[in-house]
C-alpha positions as a Markdown table, in Angstrom:
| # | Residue | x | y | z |
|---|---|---|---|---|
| 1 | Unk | -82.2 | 8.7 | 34.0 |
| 2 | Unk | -81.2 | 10.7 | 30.8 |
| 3 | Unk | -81.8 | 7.5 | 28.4 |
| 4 | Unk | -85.0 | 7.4 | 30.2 |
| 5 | Unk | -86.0 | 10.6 | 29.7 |
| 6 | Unk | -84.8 | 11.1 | 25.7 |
| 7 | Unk | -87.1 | 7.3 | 25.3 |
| 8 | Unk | -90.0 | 9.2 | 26.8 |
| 9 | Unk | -89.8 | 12.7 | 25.2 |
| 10 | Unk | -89.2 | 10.6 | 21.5 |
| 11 | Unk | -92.6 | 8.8 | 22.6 |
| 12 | Unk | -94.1 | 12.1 | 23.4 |
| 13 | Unk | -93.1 | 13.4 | 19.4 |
| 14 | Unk | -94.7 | 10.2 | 18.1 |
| 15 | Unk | -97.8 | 11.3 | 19.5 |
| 16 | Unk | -98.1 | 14.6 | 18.7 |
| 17 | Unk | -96.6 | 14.5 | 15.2 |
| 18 | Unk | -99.9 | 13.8 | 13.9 |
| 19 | Unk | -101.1 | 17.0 | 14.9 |
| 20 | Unk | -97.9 | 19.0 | 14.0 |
| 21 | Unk | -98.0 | 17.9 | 10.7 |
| 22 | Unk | -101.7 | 18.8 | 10.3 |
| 23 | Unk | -101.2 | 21.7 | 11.4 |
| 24 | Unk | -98.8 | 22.9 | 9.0 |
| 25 | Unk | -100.4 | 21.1 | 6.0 |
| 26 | Unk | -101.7 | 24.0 | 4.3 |
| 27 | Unk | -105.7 | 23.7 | 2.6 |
| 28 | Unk | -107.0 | 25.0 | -0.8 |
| 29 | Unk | -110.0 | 27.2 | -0.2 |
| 30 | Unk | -112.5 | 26.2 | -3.2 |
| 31 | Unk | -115.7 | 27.8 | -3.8 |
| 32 | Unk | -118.6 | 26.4 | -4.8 |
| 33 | Unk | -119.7 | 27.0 | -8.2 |
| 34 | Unk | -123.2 | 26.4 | -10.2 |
| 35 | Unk | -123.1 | 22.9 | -11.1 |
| 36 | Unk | -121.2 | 21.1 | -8.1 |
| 37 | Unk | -122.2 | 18.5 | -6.4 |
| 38 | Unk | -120.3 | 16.3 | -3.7 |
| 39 | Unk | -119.5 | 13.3 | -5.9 |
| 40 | Unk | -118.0 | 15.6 | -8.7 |
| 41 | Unk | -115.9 | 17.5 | -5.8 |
| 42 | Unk | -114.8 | 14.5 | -4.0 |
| 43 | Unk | -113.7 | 12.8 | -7.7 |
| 44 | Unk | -112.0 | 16.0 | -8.5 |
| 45 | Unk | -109.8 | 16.3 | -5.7 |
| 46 | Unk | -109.2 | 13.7 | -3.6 |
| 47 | Unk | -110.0 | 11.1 | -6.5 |
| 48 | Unk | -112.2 | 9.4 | -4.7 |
| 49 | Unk | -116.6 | 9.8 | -6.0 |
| 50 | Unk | -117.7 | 7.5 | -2.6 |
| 51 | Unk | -116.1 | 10.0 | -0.2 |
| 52 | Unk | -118.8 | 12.4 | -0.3 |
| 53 | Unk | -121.1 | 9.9 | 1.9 |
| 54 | Unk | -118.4 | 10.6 | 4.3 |
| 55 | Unk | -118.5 | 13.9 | 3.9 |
| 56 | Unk | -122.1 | 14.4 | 3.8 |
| 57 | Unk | -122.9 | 12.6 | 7.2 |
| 58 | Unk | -120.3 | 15.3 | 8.5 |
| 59 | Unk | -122.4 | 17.8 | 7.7 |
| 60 | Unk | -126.0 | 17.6 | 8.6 |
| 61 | Unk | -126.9 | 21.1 | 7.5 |
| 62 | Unk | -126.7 | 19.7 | 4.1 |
| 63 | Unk | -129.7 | 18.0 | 3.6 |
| 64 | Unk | -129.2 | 17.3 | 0.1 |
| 65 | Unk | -125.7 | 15.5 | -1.0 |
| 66 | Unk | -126.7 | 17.1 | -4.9 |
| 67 | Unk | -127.6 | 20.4 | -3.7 |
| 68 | Unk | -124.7 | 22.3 | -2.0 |
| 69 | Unk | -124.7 | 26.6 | -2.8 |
| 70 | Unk | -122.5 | 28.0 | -5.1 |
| 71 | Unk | -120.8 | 30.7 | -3.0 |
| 72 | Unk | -120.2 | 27.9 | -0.1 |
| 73 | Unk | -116.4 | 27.4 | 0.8 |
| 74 | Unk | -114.7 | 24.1 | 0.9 |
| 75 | Unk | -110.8 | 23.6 | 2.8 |
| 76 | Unk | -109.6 | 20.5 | 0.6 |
| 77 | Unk | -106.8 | 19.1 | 1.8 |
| 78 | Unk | -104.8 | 16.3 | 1.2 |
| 79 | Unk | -107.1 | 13.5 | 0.7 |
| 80 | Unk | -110.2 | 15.2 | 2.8 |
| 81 | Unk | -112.4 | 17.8 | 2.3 |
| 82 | Unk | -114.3 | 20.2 | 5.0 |
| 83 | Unk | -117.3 | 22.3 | 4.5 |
| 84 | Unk | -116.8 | 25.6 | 6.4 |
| 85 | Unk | -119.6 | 26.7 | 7.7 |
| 86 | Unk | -121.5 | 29.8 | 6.6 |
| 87 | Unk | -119.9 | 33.1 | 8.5 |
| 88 | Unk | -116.8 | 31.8 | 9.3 |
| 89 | Unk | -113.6 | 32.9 | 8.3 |
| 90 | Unk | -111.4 | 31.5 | 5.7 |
| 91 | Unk | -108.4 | 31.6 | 9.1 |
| 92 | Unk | -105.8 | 29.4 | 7.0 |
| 93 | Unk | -102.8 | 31.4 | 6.9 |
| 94 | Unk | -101.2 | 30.6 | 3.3 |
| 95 | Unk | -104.5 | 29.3 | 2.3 |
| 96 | Unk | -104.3 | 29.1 | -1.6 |
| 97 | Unk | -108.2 | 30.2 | -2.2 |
| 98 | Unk | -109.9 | 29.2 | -5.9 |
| 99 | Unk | -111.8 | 31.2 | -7.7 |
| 100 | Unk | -115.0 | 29.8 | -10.1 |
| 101 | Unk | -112.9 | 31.5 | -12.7 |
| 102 | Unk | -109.9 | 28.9 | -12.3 |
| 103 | Unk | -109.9 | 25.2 | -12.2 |
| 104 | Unk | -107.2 | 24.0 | -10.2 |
| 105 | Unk | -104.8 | 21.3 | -11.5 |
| 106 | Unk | -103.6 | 18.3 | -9.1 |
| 107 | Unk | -101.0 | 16.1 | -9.6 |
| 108 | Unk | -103.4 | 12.9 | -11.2 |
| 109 | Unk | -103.8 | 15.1 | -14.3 |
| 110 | Unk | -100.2 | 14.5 | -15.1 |
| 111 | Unk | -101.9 | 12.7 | -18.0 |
| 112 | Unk | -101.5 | 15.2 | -20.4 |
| 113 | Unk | -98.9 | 15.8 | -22.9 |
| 114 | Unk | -99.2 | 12.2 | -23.7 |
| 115 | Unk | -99.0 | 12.3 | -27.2 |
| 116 | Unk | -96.6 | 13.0 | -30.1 |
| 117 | Unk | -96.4 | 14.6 | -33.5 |
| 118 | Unk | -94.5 | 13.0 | -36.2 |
| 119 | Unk | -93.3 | 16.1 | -36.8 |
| 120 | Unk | -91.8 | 16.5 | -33.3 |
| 121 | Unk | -90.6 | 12.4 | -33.4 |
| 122 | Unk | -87.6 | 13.8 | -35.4 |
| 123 | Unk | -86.2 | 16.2 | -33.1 |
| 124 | Unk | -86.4 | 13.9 | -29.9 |
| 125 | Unk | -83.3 | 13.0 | -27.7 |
| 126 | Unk | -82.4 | 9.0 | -26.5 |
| 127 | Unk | -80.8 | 7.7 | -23.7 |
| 128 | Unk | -78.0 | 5.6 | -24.8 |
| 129 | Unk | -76.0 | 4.5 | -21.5 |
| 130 | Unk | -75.9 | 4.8 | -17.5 |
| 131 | Unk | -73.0 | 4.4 | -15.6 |
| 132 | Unk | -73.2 | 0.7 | -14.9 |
| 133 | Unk | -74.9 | -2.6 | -16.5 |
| 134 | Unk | -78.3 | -2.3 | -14.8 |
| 135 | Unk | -81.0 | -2.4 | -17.2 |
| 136 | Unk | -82.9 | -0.4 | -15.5 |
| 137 | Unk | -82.7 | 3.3 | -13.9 |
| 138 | Unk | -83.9 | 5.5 | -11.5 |
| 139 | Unk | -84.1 | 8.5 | -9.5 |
| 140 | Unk | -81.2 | 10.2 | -8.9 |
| 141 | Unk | -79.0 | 7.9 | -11.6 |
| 142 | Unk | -76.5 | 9.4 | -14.3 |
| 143 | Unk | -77.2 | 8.6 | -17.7 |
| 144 | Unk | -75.8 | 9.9 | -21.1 |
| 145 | Unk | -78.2 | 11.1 | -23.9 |
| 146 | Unk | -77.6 | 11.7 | -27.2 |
| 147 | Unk | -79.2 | 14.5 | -28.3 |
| 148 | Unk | -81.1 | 15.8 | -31.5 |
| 149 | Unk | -79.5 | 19.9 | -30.8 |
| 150 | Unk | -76.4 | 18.8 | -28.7 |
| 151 | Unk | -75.3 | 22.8 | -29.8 |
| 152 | Unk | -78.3 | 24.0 | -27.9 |
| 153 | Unk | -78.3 | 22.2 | -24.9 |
| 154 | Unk | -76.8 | 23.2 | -21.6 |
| 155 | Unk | -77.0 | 22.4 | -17.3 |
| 156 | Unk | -79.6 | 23.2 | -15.6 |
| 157 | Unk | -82.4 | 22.1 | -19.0 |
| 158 | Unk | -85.1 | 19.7 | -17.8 |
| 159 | Unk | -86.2 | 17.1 | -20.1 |
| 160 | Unk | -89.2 | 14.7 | -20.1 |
| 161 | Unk | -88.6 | 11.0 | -20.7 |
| 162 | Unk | -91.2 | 9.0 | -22.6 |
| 163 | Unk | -92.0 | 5.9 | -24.4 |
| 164 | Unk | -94.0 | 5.5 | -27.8 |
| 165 | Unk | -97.0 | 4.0 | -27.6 |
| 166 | Unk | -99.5 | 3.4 | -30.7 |
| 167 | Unk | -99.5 | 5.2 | -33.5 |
| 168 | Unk | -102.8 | 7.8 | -33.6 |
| 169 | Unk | -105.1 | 8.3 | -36.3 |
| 170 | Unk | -107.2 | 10.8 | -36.8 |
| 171 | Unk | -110.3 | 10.1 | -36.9 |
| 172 | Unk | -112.5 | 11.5 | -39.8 |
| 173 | Unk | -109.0 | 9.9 | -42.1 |
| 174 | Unk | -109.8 | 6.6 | -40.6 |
| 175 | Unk | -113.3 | 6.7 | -41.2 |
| 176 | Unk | -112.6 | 7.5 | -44.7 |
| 177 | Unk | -109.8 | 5.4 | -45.6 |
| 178 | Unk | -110.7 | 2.6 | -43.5 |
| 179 | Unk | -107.5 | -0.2 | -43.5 |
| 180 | Unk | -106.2 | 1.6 | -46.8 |
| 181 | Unk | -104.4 | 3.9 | -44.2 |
| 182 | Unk | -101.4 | 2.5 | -42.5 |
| 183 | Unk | -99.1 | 5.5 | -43.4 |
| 184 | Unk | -101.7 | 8.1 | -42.5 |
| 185 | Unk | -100.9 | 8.3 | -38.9 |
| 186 | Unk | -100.7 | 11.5 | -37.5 |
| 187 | Unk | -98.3 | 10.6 | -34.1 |
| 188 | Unk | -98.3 | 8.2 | -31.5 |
| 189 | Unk | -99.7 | 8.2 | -27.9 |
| 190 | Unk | -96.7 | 8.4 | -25.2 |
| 191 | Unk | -96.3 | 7.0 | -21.7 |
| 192 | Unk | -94.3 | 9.4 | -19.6 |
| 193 | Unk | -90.9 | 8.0 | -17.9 |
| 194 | Unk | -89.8 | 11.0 | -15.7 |
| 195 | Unk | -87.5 | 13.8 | -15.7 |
| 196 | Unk | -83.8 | 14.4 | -16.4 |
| 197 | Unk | -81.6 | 17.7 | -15.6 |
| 198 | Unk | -78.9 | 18.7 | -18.1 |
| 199 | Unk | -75.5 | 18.8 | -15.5 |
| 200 | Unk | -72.4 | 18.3 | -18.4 |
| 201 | Unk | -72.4 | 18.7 | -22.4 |
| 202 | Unk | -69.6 | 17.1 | -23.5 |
| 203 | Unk | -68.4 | 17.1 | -27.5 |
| 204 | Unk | -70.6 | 14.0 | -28.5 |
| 205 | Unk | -73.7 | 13.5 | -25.7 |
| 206 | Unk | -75.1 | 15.1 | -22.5 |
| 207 | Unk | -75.0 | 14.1 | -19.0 |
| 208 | Unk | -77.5 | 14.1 | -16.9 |
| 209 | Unk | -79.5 | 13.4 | -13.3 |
| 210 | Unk | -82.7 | 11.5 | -13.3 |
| 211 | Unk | -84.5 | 13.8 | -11.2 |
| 212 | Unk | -88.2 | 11.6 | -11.1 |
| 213 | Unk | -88.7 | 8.4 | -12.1 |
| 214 | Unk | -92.5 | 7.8 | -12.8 |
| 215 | Unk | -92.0 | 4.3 | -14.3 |
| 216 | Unk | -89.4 | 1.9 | -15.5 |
| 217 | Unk | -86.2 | 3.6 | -17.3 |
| 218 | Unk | -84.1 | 1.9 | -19.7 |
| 219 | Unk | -81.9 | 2.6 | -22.5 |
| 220 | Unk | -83.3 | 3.7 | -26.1 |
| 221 | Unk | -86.2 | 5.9 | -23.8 |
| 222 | Unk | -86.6 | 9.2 | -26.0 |
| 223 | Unk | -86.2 | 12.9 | -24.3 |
| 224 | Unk | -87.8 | 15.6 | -25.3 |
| 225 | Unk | -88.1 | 19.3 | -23.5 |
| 226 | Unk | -90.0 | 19.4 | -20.4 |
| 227 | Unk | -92.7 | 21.4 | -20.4 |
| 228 | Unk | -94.4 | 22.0 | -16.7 |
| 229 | Unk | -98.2 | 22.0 | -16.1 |
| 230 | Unk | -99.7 | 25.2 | -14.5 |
| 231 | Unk | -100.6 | 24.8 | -11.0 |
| 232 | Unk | -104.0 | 26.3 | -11.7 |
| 233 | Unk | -105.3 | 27.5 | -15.1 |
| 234 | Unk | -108.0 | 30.8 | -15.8 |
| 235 | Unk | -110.8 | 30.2 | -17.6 |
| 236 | Unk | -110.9 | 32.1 | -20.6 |
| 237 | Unk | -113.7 | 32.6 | -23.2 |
| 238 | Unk | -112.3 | 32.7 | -26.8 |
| 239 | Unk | -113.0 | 35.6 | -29.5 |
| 240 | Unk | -114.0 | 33.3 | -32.0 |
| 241 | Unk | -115.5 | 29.7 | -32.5 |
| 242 | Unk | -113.1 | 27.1 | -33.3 |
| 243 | Unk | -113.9 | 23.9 | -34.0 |
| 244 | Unk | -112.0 | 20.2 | -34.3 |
| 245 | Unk | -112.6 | 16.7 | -33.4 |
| 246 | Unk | -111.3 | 14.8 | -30.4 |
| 247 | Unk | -108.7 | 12.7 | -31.6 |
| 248 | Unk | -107.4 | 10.1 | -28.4 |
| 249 | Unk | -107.9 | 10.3 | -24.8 |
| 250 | Unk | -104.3 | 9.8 | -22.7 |
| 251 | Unk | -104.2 | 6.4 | -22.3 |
| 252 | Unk | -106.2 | 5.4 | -25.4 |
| 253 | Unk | -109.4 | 4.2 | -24.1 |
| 254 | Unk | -112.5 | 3.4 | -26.2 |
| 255 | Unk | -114.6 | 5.5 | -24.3 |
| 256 | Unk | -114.0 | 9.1 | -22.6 |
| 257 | Unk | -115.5 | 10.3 | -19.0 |
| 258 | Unk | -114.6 | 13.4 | -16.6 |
| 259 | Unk | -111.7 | 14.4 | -15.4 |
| 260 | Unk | -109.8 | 12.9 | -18.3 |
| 261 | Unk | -107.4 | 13.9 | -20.5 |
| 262 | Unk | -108.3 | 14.5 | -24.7 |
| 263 | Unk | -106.3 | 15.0 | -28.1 |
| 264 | Unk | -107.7 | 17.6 | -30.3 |
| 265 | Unk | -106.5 | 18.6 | -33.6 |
| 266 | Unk | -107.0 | 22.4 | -33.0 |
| 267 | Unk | -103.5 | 24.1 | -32.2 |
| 268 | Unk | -101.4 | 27.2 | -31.7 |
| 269 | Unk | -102.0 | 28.2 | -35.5 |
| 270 | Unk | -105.5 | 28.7 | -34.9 |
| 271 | Unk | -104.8 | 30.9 | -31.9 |
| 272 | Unk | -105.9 | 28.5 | -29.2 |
| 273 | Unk | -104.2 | 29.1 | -26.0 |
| 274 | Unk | -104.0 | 27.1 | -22.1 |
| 275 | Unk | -107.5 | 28.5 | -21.0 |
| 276 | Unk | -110.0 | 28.5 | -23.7 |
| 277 | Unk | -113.7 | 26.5 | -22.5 |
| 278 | Unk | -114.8 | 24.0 | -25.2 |
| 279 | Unk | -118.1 | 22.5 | -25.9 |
| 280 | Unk | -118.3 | 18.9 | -26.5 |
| 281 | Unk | -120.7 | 17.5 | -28.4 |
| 282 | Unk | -121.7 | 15.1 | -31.6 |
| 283 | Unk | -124.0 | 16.2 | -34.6 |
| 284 | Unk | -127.5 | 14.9 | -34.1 |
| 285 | Unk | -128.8 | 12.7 | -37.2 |
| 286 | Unk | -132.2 | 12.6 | -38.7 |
| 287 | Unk | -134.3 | 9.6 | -37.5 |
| 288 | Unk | -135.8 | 7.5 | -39.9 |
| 289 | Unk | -139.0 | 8.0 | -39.7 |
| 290 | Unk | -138.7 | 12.0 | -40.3 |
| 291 | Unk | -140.1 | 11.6 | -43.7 |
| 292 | Unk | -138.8 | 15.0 | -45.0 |
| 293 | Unk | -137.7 | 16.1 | -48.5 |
| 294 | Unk | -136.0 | 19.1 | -47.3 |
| 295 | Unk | -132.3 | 18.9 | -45.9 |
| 296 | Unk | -133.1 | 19.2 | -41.6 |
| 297 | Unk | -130.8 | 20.7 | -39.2 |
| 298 | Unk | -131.4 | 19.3 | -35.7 |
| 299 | Unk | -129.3 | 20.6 | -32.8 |
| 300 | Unk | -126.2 | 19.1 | -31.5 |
| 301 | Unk | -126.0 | 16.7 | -28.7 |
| 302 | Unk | -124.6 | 17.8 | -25.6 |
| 303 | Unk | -121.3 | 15.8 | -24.5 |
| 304 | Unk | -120.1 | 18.3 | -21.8 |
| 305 | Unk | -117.1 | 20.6 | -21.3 |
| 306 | Unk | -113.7 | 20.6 | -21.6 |
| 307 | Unk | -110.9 | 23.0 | -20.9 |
| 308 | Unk | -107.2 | 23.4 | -22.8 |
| 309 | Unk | -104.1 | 22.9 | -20.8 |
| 310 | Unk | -101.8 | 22.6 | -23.0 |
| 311 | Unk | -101.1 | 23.6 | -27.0 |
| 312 | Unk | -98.6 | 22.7 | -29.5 |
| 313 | Unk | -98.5 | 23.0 | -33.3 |
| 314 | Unk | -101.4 | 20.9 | -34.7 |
| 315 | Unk | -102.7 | 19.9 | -31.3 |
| 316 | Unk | -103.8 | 20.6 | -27.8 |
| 317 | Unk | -104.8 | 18.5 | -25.0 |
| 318 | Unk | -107.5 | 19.5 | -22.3 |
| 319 | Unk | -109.0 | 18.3 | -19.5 |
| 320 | Unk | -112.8 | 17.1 | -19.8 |
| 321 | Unk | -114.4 | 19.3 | -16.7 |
| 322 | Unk | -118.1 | 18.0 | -17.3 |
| 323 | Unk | -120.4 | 15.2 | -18.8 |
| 324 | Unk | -123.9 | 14.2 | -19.7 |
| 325 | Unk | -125.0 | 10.9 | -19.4 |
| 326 | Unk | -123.3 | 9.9 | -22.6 |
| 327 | Unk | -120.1 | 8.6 | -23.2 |
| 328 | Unk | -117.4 | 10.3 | -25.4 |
| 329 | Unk | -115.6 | 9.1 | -28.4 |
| 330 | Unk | -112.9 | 9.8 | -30.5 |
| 331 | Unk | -114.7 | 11.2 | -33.7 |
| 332 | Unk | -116.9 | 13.5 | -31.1 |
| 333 | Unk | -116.2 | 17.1 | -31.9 |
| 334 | Unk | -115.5 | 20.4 | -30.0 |
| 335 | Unk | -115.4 | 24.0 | -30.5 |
| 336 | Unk | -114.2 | 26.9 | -28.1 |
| 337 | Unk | -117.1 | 28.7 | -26.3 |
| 338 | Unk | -117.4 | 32.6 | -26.9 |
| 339 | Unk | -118.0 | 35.5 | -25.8 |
């Protein structure tokens, strides 16, 4: 009677767990801003541009899928979204609510720091050896690094794995120099491995835990410090224009759209910081058939927006937040939007 009664109450779980785990799953509160529009939301968030059809048809009181209200709240959870209606309550209990001044940053944007100085190629870490013969590691696994400061590393740091990619070139060099410019790189792209945590130091290399394994982990994978991406980032107007070029995208595509991650060649020594709003754009040429003696200015094309997330010496990456209906290159320049 007992085994009969735990079979039925473990059925009983099953059923409900659904609704238990809902329950406790807790929703961003996002609110609509100037500009938004379902597919944009649902690409955003969820990753997904053909869910707003699904959320649409949810909600009849929006009677156009390209016009919803700035000031209208959203719960987005994991992999859904739901309108609430005008004049209710937020009523999520550790509800973490947006504001238009902050673009939140989910997990897919992992993308950035996905690129390399050759400065900063010298001071990187390897791993040389695991406990065993498998070629390959893992989550959890020991390994032994040999480091670049072994003096100034202890347990408890958390380094980055990563693999080089293809070299980068910048640009307006390549454009000049054309094939004469093999040496002129100015880093390389980088695919990220995981994470390692510092537990020993020993007199000649480091041991440590795999703590995330993204991809494949071998021996000769270079380490370098681990540098966490805010969970949300304020948007922040700059004090002065400062312009660059984009430089790469994070996985080295030809061509650049939303919610993608850029190289630009403006860093910490021009005081740009995690924040700043760029404009994206390309200088408009005179057409042929102008016919003009004078030298004429035209005005720049629009490419969209972009927002930093992360700076370094000589570079920064950010996030592209919106486009026109033109694609971006590398070549394409930016420059921090001002008070």
């Amino acid at each position: 009677m007992n085994f009969k009664r735990t079979i039925l109450t473990a059925c009983l779980l099953l059923m409900i767990w659904p609704s238990i785990a809902s329950a406790k799953e807790e929703p961003i509160i996002y609110t609509v801003k100037q500009g938004d529009t379902l597919w944009d939301i649902s690409q955003r968030f969820i990753k997904d541009p053909y869910y707003w059809p699904n959320l649409w048809s949810n909600n009849p009181a929006i009677g156009n899928p390209h016009l919803i209200y700035p000031g209208q709240k959203l719960r987005i959870y994991d992999g859904r979204i739901e309108i609430i209606p005008i004049g209710e309550g937020v009523g999520d209990i550790g509800a973490a609510v947006m504001t238009p001044d902050e673009l939140l940053l989910i997990p897919t944007y992992g993308g950035a720091q996905s690129f390399i100085s050759n400065t900063e190629v010298d001071t990187l870490g390897t791993l040389v050896d695991t406990v065993d013969n498998r070629v390959m590691v893992t989550t959890d696994d020991t390994v032994f690094l040999e480091m670049n400061d072994l003096a100034a590393t202890k347990p408890g740091d958390v380094f980055e794995l990563i693999t080089m990619g293809p070299k980068v070139f910048h640009p307006a060099t390549e454009k000049k120099f054309g094939h004469q410019m093999k040496d002129q790189s100015i880093g390389f792209q980088t695919i990220q491995l995981g994470t390692v945590e510092i537990t020993e130091v020993t007199p000649t290399v480091a041991v440590a835990t795999i703590t995330n394994a993204l991809r494949e982990i071998m021996r000769g994978s270079k380490v370098r410090p681990y540098q966490p991406l805010p969970d949300r980032i304020t948007r922040i107007l700059a004090g002065e224009i400062l312009e660059g070029y984009i430089i790469a995208d994070d996985i080295g595509k030809l061509a650049m759209g939303q919610w993608e991650v850029i190289l630009i060649d403006i860093g910490k020594e021009s005081g740009l910081i995690v924040g700043h709003e760029l404009d994206l754009y390309r200088k408009r040429e005179v057409t042929a058939q102008a016919h003009r003696d004078e030298v004429l200015v035209l005005p720049d094309i629009d490419l969209g927006d972009a927002i930093v997330l992360e700076v370094r010496q000589g570079f920064a990456e950010a996030l592209i937040t919106r486009t026109t209906n033109l694609p971006l290159y590398r070549g394409d320049q930016v420059r921090t939007k001002i008070k």
